[in-house]
LUMZA-716719 format. One record per atom (N, C-alpha, C): residue number from 1; atom name; z, y, x. Coordinates in steps of 0.05 Angstrom, whole numbers. Atoms other than C-alpha are relative to their C-alpha. Layout:
resi/name/w/v/u
NUM/CA/Z/Y/X
...
END
This chain:
resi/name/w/v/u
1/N/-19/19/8
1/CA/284/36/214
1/C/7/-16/26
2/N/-15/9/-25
2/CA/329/14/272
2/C/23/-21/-1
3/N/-27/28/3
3/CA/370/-56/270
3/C/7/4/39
4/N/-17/-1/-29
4/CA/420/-52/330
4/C/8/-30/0
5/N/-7/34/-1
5/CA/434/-124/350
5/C/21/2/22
6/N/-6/6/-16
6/CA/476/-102/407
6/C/35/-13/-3
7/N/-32/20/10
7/CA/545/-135/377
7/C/-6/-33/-8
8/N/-5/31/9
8/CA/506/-198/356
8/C/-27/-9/8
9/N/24/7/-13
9/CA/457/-208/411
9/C/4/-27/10
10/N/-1/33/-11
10/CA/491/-276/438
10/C/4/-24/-23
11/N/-14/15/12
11/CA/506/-303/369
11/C/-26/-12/-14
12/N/15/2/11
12/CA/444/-336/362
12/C/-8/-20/-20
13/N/-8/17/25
13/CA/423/-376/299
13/C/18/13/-23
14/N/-13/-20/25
14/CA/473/-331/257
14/C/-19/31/-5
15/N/14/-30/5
15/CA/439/-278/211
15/C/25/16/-12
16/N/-7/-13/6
16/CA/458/-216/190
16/C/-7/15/-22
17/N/12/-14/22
17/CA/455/-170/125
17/C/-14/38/18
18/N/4/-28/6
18/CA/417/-104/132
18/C/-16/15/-30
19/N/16/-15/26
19/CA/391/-46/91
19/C/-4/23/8
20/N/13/-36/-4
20/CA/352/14/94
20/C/-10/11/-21
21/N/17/-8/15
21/CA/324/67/60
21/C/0/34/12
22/N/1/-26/-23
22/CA/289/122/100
22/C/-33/12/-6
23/N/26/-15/-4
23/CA/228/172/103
23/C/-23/-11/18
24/N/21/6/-15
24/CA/167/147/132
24/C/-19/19/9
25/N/24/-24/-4
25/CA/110/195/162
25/C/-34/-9/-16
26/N/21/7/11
26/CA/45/190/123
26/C/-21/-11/18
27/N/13/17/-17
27/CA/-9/151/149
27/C/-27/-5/-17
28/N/27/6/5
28/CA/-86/132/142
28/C/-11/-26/-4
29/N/7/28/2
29/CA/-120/71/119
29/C/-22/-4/-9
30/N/32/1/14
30/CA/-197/54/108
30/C/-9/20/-13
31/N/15/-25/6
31/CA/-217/129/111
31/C/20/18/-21
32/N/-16/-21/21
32/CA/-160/153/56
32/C/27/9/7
33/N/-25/-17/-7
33/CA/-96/193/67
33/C/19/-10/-10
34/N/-19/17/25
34/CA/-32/158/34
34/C/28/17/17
35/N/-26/-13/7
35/CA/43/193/31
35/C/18/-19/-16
36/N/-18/11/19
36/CA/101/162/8
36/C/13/20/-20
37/N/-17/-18/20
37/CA/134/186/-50
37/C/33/4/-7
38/N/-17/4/-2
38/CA/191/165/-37
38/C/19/-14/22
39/N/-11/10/-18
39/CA/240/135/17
39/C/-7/-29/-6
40/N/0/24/2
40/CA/227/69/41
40/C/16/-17/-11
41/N/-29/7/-1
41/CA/276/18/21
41/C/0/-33/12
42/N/13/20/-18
42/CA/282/-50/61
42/C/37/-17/-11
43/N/-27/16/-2
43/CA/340/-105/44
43/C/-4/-28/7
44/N/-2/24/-12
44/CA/348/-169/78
44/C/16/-2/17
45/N/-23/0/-25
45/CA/375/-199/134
45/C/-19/-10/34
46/N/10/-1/-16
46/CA/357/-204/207
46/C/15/-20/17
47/N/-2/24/-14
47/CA/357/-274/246
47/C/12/3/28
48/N/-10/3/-33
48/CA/392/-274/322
48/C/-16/-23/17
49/N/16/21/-13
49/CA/338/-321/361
49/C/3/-5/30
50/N/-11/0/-33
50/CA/339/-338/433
50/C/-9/21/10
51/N/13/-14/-13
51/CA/282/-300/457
51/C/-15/34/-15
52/N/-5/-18/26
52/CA/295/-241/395
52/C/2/4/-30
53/N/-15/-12/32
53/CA/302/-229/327
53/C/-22/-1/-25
54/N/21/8/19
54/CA/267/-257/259
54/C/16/20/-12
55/N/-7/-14/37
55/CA/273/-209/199
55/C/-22/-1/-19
56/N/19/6/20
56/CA/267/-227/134
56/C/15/14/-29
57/N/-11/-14/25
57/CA/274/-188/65
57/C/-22/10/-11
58/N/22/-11/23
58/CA/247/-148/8
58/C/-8/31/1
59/N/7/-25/-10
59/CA/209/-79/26
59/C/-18/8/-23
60/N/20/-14/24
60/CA/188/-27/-30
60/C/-6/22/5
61/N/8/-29/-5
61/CA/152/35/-27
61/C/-18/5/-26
62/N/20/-12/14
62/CA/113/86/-64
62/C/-12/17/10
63/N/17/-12/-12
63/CA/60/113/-44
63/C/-16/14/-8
64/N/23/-20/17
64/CA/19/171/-68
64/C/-26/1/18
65/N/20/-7/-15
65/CA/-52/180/-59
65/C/-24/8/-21
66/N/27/-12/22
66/CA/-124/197/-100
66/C/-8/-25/-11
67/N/7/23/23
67/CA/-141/155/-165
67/C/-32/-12/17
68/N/39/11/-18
68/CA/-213/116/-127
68/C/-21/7/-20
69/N/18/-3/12
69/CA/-247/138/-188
69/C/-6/30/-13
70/N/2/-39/-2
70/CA/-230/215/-206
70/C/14/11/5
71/N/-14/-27/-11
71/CA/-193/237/-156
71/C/22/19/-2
72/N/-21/-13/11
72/CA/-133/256/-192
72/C/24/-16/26
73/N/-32/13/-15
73/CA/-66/244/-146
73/C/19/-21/-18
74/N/-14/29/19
74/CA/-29/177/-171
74/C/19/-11/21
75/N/-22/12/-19
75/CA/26/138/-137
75/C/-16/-40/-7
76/N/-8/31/1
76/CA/31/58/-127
76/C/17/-5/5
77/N/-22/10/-9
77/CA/91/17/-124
77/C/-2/-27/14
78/N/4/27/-16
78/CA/89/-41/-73
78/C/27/-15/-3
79/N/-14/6/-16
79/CA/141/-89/-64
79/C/-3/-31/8
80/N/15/24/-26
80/CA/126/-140/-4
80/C/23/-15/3
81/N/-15/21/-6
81/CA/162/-200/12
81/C/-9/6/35
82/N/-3/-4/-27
82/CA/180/-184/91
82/C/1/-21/23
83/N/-10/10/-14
83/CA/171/-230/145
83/C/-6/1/20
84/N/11/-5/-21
84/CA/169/-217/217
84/C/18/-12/22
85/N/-4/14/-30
85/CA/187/-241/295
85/C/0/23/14
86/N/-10/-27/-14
86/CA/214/-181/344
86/C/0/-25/25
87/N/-3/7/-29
87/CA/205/-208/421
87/C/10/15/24
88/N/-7/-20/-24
88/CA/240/-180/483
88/C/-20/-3/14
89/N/23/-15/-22
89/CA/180/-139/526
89/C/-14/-33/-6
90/N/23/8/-8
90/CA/130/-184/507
90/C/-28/9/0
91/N/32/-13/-9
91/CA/52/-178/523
91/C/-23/-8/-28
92/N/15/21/23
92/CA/24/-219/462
92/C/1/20/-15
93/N/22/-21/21
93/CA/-16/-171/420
93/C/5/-14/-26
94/N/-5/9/14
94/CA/9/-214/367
94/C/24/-4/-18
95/N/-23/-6/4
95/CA/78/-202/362
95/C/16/24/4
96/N/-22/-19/5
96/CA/129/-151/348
96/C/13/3/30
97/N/-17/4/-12
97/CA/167/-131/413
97/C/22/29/8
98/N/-30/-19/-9
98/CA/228/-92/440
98/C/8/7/22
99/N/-19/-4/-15
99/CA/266/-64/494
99/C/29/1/-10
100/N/-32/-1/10
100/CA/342/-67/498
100/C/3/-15/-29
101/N/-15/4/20
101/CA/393/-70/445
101/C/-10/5/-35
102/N/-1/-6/23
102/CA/353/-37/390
102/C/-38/-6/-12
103/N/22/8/14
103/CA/292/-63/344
103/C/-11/20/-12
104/N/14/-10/19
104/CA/253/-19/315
104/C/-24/-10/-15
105/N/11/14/26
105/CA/216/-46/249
105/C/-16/19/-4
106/N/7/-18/17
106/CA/183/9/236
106/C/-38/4/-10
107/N/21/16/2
107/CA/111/-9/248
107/C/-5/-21/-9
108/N/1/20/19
108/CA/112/-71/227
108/C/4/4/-34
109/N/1/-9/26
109/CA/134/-38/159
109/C/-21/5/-7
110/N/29/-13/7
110/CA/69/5/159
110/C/-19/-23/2
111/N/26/17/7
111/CA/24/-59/175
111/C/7/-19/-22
112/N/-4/6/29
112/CA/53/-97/117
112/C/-3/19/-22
113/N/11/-19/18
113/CA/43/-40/68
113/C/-26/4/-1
114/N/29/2/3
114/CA/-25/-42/92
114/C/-14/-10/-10
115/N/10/29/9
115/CA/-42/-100/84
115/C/6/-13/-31
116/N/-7/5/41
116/CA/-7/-106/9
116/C/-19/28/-12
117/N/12/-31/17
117/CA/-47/-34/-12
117/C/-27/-17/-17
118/N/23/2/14
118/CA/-93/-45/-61
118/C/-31/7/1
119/N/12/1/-2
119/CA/-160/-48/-53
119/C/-24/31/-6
120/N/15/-25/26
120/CA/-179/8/-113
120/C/26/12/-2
121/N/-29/-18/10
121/CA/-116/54/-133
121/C/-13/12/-24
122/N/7/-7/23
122/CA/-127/78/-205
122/C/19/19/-13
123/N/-20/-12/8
123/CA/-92/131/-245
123/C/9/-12/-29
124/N/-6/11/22
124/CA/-100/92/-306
124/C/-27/-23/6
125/N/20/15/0
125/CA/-133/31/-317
125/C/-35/0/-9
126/N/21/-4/22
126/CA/-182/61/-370
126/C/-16/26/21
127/N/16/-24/-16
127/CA/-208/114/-321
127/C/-20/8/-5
128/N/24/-8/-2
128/CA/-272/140/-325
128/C/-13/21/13
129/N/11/-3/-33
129/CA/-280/165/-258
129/C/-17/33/-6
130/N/11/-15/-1
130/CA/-326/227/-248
130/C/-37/-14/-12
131/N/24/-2/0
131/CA/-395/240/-271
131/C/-15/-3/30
132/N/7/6/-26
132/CA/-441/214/-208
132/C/-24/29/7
133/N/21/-22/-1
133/CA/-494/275/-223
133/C/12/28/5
134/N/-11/-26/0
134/CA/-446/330/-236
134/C/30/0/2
135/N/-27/-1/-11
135/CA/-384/316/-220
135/C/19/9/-16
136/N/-15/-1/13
136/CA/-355/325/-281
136/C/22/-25/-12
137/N/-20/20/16
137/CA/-284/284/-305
137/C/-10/-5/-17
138/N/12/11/18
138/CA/-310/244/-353
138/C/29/-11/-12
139/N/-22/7/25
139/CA/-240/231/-381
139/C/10/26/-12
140/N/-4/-22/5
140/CA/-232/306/-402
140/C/-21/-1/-24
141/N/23/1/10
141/CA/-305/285/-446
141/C/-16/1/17
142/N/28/6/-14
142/CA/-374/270/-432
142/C/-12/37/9
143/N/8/-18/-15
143/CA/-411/321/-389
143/C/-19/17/-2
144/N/19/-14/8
144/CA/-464/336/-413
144/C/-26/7/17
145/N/15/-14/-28
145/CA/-509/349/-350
145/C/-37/-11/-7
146/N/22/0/3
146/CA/-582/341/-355
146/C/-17/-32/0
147/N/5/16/-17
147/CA/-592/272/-326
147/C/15/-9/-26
148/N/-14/15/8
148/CA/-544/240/-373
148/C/-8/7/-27
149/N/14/-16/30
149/CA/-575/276/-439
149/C/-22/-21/7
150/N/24/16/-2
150/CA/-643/241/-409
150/C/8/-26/-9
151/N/2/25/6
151/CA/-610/170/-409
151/C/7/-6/-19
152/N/-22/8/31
152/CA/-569/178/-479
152/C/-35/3/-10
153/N/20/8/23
153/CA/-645/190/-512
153/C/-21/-11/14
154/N/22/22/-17
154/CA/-680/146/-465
154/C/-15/-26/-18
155/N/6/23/20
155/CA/-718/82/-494
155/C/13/-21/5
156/N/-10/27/-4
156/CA/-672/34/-469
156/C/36/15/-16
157/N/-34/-10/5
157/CA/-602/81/-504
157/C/0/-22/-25
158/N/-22/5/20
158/CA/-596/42/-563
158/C/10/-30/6
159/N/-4/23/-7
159/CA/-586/-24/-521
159/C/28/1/6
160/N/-20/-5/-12
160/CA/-528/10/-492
160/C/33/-1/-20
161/N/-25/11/14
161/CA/-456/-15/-518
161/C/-6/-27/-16
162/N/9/35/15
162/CA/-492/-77/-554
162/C/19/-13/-2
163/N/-16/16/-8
163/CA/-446/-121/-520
163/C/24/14/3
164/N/-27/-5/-6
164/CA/-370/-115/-524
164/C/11/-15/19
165/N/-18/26/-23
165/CA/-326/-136/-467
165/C/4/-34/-22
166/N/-16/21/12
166/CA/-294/-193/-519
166/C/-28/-18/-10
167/N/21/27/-1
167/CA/-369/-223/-533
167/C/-7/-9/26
168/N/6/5/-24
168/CA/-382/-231/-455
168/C/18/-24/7
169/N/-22/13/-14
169/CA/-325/-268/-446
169/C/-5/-32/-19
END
C-alpha cells in the first residue's frame, strides 16, 4: 500500500482521502503461520505534516489460520482503528520512515494486525479441541482411548459435571 504525496507534499496541515484494497504476503506471529483470506482493505485519510505524513483510518482483514484448540483451519475478521506517523529518513526505531515522494504503509499495516490478533483463534466457541492422549477430535465424539475410559470410572467420575457454568457464577 503506497500513498504518493508527491502533488501534496508542500500543502501541509491539509489532509487527504485515500483507499486501498490489496493482497498482502502471509506472515508469522508467536510460532503460527497466518494468510489472509482476503485483500486488505484500508480507508482514511492521510495528514501532510512538516517533517511527513500522519495517517489515519479504518483497516480490515481476514485472516486464515488453525482453530488453537483442534486444529481445523478458521478465518478471523479484524477491523483496527489506524493510526500512524511516516518520517522523512529517520533513525528512530520508533517511527515509520520514508524516502522520497512515496510512503509505503505496508508494514505498519502488518504490525497493527499483530498486535489486534487474538490471543486464541477458535473455530467455534464450543470447541472441544483434541483429545491430549490420543489425539482424537473430540467434537466428531468422545474417543474413547484408554486413559480417558480410566478417568470416566475413576473414584472421583461422578464429581465430574456437578457444577454447571450458571451455579459458579
Amino acid at each position: 500500500m503506497i500513498i504518493d504525496i508527491s502533488k501534496t507534499d508542500n500543502q501541509i496541515g491539509e489532509s487527504f482521502d485515500i483507499s486501498f484494497s490489496e493482497e498482502l504476503p502471509n506472515f508469522e506471529y508467536g510460532g503460527a503461520a497466518y494468510q489472509f483470506a482476503e485483500p486488505v482493505t484500508f480507508n482514511g485519510i492521510y495528514l501532510v505534516e512538516e517533517h511527513g505524513v500522519g495517517v489515519i483510518g479504518k483497516l480490515h482483514a481476514v485472516i486464515g489460520t488453525n482453530c488453537s484448540r483442534c486444529l481445523k483451519e478458521t478465518t478471523v475478521s479484524l477491523d483496527i482503528n489506524f493510526s500512524e506517523a511516516f518520517r522523512h529518513q529517520t533513525d528512530d526505531e520508533d517511527t515509520y520512515s520514508f524516502d522520497g515522494q512515496k510512503v509505503d504503509i505496508d508494514k505498519a499495516v502488518i504490525d497493527n494486525i499483530t498486535l489486534n490478533m487474538p490471543l486464541y483463534v477458535y473455530c467455534d466457541p464450543a470447541c472441544k479441541g483434541l483429545c491430549p492422549h490420543c489425539g482424537k477430535d473430540l467434537n466428531e465424539g468422545p474417543c474413547g482411548c484408554e486413559i480417558e475410559q480410566r478417568k470416566a470410572s475413576g473414584p472421583f467420575s461422578k464429581l465430574d459435571g456437578m457444577f454447571s457454568e450458571e451455579e459458579k457464577k
